[in-house]
C-alpha positions in Angstrom: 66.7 112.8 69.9 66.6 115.6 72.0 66.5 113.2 75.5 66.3 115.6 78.3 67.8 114.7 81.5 63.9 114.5 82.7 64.2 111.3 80.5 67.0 109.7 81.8 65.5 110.2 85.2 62.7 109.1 84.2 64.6 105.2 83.1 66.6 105.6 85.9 63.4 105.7 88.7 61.8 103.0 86.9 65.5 101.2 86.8 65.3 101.7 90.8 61.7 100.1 91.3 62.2 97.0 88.9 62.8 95.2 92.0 58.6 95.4 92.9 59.9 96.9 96.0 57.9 100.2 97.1 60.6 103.1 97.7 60.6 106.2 99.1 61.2 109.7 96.9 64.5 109.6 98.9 65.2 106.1 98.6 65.3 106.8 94.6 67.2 109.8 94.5 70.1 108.4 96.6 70.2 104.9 94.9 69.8 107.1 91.2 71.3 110.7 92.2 68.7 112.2 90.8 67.7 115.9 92.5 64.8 115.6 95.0 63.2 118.4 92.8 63.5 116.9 89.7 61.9 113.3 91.1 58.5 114.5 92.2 57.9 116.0 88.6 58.7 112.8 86.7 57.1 111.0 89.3 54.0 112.9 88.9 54.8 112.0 85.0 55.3 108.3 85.5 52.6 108.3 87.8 49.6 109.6 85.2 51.4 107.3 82.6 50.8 104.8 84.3 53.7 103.3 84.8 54.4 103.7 88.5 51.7 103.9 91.5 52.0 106.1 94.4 51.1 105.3 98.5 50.6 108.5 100.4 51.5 109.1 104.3 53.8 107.7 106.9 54.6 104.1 105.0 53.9 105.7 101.6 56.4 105.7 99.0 56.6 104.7 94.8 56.1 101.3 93.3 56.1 99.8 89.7 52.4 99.5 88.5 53.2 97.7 85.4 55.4 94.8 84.6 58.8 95.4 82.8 58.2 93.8 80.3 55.3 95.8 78.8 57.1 98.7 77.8 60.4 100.4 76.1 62.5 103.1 76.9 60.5 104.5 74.1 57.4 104.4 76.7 59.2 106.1 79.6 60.5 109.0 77.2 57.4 109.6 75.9 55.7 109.3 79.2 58.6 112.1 80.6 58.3 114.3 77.2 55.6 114.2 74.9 57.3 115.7 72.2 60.4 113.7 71.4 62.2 115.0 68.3 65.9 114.5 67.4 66.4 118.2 66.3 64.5 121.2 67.1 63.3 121.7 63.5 61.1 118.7 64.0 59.4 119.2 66.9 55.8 120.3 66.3 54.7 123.7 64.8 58.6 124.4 64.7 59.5 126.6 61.6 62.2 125.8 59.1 63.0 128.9 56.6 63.9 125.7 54.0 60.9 123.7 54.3 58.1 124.6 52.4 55.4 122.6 50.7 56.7 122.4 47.2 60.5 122.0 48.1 60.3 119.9 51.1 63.9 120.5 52.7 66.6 117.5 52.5 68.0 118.2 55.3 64.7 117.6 57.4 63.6 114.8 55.3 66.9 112.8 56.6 66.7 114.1 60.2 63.1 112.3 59.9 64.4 109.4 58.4 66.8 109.4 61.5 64.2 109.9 64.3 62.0 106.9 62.7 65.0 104.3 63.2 65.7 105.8 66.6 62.2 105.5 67.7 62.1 102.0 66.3 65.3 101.0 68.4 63.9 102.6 71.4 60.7 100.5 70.7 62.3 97.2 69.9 63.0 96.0 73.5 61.0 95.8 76.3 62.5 97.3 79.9 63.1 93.9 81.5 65.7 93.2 78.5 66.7 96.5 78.6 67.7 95.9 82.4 68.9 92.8 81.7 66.5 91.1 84.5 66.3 86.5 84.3 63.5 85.2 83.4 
């Protein structure tokens, strides 16, 4: 899949507030090294997913909103990037010169055939396993 590094941040800030603690933007960054600038955009991302709840002024700061184990790596990703594709040539309205209705091209047909186990890997455990958290 075409993971951006926006994803990787993305597991890594939730990976920093699986502890239910609320942390500051900085806080994150340090404990993840992920770039101040980068942080508030995923946050932002994370944020109208869902997944992690914001507290404005003085004491504010970033906390989980929903428990670990309700969602996958596939979640976060898709959350962070909508469009999620393992090549280029099958992202959405993307042209292939060998595709065409009446000869499909191989090639894509088994970069599809791909993305659908990858996406089902990504889907198949839920954050807490992922992080390897006790019951």
């Amino acid at each position: 899949m075409l993971l951006t590094k926006e994803c990787d941040y993305g597991v890594r800030i939730i990976r920093v507030l699986s502890d239910a603690r609320k942390k500051t933007v900085k806080k994150i960054c340090d404990s993840e090294y992920i770039p101040e600038k980068y942080a508030y955009k995923i946050l932002k991302k994370l944020e109208n997913a869902g997944f992690v709840q914001s507290i404005r002024g003085r004491d504010g700061g970033y906390y989980l909103n929903k428990p670990l184990d309700t969602f996958t790596l596939y979640d976060i990703a898709h959350a962070v990037d909508e469009n999620l594709s393992v090549f280029e040539c099958l992202r959405e309205g993307a042209a292939c010169p060998h595709k065409s209705q009446d000869a499909p091209c191989t090639v894509h047909l088994e970069f599809e055939r791909i993305q659908h186990m990858l996406i089902s890997e990504m889907q198949s455990k839920t954050m807490h396993e992922v992080f390897n958290l006790p019951d």
